[in-house]
N, C-alpha and C positions, 0 to 999 in steps of 0.2 A: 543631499536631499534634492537639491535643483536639479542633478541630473535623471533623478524620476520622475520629476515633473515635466520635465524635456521628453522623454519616453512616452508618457502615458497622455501627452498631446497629439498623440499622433492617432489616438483611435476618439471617435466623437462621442460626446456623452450617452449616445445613446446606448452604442458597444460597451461603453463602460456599465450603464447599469443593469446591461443583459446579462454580462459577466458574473458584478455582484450576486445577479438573482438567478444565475444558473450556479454557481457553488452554494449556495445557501440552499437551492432547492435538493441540488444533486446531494449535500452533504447528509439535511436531514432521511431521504429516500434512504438513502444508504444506511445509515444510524436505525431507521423503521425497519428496515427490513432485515437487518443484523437480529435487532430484538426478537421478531415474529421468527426467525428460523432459529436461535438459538437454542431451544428445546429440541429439536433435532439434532441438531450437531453432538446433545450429548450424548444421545441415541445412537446413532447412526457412525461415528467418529470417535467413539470409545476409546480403542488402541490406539489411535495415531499419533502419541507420541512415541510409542516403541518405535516405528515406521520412521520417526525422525532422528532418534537419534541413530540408526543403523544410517540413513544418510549422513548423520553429522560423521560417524566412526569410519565409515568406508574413504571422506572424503582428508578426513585426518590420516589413515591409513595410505593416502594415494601423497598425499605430498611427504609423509612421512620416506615415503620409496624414494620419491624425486629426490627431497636433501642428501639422503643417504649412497646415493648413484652419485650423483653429481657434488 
């Protein structure tokens, strides 16, 4: 524990509460704005799990070749 106290002496209180209030601010913006376009994505982003798992498959398929080569 002392050694993050040793750490986080090194920026001045004031970096530190610009810190706190730029992730609390950036976090909720984020959270807001996830909300407001989630009615979209479900529109718009329909299929995209098919879309995923052909990349999950393709990438299982590729190491599958590597183990079996080597």
């Amino acid at each position: 524990m002392s050694n993050l106290v040793e750490k986080l002496r090194m920026f001045s209180s004031g970096q530190l509460q610009f810190a706190v209030f730029f992730v609390i601010s950036f976090s909720a913006t984020v959270v807001w704005m996830y909300r407001k376009d989630s009615k979209g994505h479900k529109i718009h982003y329909a299929g995209s799990y098919k879309i995923l798992i052909g990349f999950v498959l393709a990438i299982v398929a590729l190491f599958m070749i590597k183990v079996f080569i080597h």
